[in-house]
GUKOL-240885 format. One record per residue (C-alpha): chain; residue number from 1; z, x negated, y; residue in one letter. Coordinates in Angstrom, 2 decimals. Each point is the difference from the previous one (the first is absolute). Layout:
# residues N
REC	A	NUM	Z	X	Y	A
...
This chain:
# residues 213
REC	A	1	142.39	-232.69	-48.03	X
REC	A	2	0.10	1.90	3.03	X
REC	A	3	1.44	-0.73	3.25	X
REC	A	4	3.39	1.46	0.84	X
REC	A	5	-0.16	3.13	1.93	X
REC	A	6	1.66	2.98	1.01	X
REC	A	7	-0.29	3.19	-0.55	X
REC	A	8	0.03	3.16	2.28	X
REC	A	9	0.81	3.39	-1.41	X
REC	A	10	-0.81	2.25	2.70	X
REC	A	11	1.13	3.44	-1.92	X
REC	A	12	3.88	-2.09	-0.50	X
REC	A	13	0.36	-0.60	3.56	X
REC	A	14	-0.74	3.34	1.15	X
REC	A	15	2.49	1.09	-2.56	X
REC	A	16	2.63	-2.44	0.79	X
REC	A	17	-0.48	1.08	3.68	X
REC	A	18	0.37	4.04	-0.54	X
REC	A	19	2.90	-0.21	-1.85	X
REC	A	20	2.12	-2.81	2.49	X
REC	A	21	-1.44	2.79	2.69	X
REC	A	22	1.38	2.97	-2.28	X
REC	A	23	2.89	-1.70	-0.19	X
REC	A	24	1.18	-1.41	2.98	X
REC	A	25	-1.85	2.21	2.30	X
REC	A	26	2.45	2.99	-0.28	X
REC	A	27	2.44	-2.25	1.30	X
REC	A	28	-1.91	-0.91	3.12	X
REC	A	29	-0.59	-3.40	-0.72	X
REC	A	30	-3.37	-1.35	1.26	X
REC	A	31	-2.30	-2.18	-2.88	X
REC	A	32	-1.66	-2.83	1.62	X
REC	A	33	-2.78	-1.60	-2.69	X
REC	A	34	-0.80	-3.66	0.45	X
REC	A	35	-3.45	-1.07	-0.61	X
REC	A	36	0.55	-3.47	0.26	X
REC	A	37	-0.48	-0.95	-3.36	X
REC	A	38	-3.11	1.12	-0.44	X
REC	A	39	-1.74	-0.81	3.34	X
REC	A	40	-0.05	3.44	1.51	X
REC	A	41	-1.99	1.28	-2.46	X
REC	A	42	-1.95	3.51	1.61	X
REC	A	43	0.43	1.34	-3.74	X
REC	A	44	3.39	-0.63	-0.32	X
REC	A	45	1.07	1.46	3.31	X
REC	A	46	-2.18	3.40	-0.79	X
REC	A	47	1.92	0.46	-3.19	X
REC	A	48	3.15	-0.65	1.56	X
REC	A	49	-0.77	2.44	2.82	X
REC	A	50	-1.23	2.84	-2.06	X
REC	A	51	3.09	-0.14	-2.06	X
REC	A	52	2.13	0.66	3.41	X
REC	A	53	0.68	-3.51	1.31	X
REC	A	54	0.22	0.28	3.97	X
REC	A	55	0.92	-3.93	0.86	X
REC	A	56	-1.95	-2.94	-1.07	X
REC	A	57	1.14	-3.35	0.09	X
REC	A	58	-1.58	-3.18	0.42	X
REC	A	59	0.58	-3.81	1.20	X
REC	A	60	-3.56	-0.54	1.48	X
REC	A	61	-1.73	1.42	2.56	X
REC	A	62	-3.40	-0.69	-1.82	X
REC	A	63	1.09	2.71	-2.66	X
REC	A	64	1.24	2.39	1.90	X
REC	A	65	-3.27	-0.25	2.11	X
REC	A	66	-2.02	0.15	-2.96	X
REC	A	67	2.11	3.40	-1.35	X
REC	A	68	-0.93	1.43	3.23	X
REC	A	69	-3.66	-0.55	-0.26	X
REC	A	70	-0.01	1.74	-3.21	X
REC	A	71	1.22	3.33	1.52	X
REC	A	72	3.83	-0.56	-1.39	X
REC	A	73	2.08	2.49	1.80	X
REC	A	74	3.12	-1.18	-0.15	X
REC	A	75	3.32	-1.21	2.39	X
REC	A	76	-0.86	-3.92	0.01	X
REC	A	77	3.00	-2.67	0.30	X
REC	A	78	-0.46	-3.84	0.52	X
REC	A	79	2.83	-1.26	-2.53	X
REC	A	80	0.66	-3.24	1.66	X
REC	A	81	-0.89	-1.75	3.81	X
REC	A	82	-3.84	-0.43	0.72	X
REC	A	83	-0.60	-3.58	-0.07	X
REC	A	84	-1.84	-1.13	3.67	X
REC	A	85	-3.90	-0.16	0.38	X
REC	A	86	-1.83	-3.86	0.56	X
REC	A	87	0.00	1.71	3.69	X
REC	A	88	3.53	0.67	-0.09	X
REC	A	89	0.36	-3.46	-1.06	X
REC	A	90	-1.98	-2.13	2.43	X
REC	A	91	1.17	2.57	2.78	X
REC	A	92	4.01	-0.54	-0.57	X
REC	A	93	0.50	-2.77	-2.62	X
REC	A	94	3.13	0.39	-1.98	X
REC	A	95	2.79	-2.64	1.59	X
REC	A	96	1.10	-2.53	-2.22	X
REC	A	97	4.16	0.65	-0.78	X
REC	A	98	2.22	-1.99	1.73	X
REC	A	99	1.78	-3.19	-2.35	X
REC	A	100	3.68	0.76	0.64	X
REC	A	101	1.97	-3.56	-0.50	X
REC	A	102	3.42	0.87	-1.95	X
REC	A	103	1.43	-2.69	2.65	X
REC	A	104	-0.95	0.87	3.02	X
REC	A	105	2.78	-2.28	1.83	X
REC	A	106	-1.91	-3.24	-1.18	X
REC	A	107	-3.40	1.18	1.92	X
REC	A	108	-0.78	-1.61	3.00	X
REC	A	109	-2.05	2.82	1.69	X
REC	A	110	-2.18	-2.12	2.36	X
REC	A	111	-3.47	-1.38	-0.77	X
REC	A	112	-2.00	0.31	-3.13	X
REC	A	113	2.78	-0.44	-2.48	X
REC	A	114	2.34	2.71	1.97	X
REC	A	115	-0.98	2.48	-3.64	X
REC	A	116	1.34	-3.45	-2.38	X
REC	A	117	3.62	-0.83	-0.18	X
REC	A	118	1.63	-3.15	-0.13	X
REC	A	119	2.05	-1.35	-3.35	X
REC	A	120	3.25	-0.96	2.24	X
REC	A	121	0.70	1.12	4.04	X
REC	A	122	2.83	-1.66	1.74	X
REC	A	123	2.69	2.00	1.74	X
REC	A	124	3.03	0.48	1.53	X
REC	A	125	3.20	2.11	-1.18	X
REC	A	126	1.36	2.84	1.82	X
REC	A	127	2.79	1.14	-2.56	X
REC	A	128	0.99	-0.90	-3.40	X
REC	A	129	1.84	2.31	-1.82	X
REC	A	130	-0.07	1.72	-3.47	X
REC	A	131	-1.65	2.81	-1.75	X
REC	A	132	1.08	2.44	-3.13	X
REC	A	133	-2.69	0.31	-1.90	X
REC	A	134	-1.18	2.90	-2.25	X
REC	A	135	1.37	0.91	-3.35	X
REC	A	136	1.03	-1.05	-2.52	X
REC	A	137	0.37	-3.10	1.64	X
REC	A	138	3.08	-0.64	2.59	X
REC	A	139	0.26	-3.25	0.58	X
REC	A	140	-0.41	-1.03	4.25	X
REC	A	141	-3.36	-1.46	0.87	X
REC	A	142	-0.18	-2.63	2.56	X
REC	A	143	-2.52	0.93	2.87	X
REC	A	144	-1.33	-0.94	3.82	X
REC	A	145	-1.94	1.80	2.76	X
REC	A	146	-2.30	-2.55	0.89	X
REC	A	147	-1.39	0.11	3.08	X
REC	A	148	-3.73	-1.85	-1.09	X
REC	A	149	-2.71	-2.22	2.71	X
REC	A	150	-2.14	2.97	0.13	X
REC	A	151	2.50	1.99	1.34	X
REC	A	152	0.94	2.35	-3.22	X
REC	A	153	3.79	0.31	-1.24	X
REC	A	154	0.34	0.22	-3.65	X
REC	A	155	2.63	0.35	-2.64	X
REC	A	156	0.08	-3.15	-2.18	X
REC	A	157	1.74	-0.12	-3.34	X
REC	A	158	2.10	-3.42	-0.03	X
REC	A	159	-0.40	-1.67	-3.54	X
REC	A	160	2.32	-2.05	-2.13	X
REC	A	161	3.71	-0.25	-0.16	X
REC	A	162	1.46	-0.18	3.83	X
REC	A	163	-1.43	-1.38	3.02	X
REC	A	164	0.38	-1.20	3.27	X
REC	A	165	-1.37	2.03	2.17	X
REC	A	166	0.94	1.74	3.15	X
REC	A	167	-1.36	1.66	3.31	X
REC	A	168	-2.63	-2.14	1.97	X
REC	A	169	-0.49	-1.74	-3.19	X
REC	A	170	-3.77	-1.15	-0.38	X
REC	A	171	-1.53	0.94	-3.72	X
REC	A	172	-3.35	0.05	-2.11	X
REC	A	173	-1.00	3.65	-1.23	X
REC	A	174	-2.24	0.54	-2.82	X
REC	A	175	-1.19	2.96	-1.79	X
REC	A	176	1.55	1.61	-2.66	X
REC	A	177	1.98	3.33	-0.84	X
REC	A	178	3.41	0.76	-1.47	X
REC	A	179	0.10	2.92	-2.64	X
REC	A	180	3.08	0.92	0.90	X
REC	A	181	-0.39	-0.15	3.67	X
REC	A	182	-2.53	2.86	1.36	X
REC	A	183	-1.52	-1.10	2.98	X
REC	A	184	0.67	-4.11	-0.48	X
REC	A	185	-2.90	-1.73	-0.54	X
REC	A	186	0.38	-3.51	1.46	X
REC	A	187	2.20	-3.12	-1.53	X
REC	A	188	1.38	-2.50	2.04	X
REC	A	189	-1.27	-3.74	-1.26	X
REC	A	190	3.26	-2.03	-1.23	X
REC	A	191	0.40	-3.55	0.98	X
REC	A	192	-2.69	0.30	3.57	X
REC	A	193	0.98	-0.09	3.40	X
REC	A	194	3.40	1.15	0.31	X
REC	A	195	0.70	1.58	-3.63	X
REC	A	196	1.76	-2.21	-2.24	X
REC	A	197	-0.89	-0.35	-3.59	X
REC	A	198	2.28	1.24	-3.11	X
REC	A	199	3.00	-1.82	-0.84	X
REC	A	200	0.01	-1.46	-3.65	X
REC	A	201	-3.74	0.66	-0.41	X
REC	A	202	-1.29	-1.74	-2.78	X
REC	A	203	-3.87	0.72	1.05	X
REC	A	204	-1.58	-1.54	3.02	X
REC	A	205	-1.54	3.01	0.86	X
REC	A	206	-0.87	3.30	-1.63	X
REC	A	207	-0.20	3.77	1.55	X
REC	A	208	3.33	0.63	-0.47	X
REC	A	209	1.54	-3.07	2.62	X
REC	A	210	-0.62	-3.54	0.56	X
REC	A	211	2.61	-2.75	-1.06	X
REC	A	212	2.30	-1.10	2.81	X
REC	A	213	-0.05	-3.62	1.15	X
C-alpha cells in the first residue's frame, strides 16, 4: 500500500490562475497566489507567473528566498510578521507579560510579595451608601469606600441582610465581584472588627454573612 501523498497538477493551476486573472482582472483587482502550501515550490510559482500572476504570497521567508533564487519574477509579500533571529533573541529577549491581580487593593506593594495579594486587608470606611445596580435587577446594594492600610480606597459590596456600619467604622475586605455591580470587586467580611453578623442566621459562617452573637 502506498504512502499517502499529494498530488500536483501543474497544467490545473495555471488554468485555475488565468481564468481568476481573466476574470477579476478587468475589474482591477490585484491576484496575490500563496505558495505556502507547497513550500514555495520554484515550479509552482513559474506556472503561476506565466499565466499572469503579478503577487506571490508566502508565510516564510525561506520560500520566498528560495523563489528568488530560481529566477521567479514576481511582486513578493510576507503574509504574516517575521518571527526574530537567535541574534534577535539573545540581543533583546522578549519580556515576560506582566500578572495583573483582579484585586489589586489586597496587594501590599513593598518587598518581594508587593506582585501577591493578600486573602483579607483591613480598612477603614469613608462613606456608606447604596448603589442601583444594572438590569434587570433593581433592588439597592449595600456598599463602602474603604479607605485600606496600603493606602488604596475601594468600593466594598456589604453582604447579608443589614448591617451596622457607619463612617470611621473599621472592616475586613476580601476579594470578590458583584455581577450586578460594574466596578465592585471587594466584600466586606461579616461578623470581624466592627461589622456585625446577620440577624437570624442559622449558619455560623458561610460567604453570604456570619451568624450574629
Amino acid at each position: 500500500m502506498d504512502a499517502p501523498r499529494l498530488e500536483i497538477d501543474l497544467d490545473k493551476i495555471g488554468r485555475n490562475a488565468s481564468l481568476l486573472r481573466a476574470l477579476f482582472g478587468p475589474s482591477g483587482i490585484c491576484i496575490t497566489a500563496v505558495t505556502k502550501a507547497v513550500l514555495g515550490d520554484p515550479r509552482v510559482a513559474r506556472v503561476l507567473v506565466d499565466s499572469g500572476i503579478r503577487a506571490i504570497g508566502d508565510s516564510r521567508i525561506q520560500n520566498i528566498r528560495r523563489m528568488k533564487a530560481a529566477g521567479i519574477q514576481a511582486e513578493f509579500t510576507l503574509i504574516r510578521s517575521r518571527m526574530p533571529s537567535i541574534n534577535q533573541l539573545v540581543r533583546k529577549c522578549r519580556t515576560r507579560p506582566k500578572k495583573k491581580v483582579s484585586t489589586p487593593g489586597l496587594k501590599s506593594g513593598t518587598g518581594g510579595k508587593r506582585r501577591l495579594a493578600a486573602p483579607q486587608r483591613r480598612g477603614v470606611c469613608t462613606r456608606v451608601y447604596t448603589a442601583t445596580p444594572k438590569k434587570p435587577n433593581s433592588a439597592l446594594r449595600k456598599v463602602a469606600r474603604v479607605r485600606l492600610t496600603n493606602g488604596m480606597e475601594v468600593t466594598a459590596y456589604i453582604p447579608g441582610e443589614g448591617h451596622n456600619l457607619q463612617e470611621h467604622s473599621v472592616v475586613l475586605v476580601r476579594g470578590g465581584r458583584v455581577k450586578d455591580l460594574p466596578g465592585v470587586r471587594y466584600k466586606v467580611v461579616r461578623g470581624t472588627l466592627d461589622a456585625a453578623g446577620v440577624s437570624d442566621r442559622k449558619k455560623a459562617r458561610s460567604q453570604y454573612g456570619v451568624k450574629a452573637r
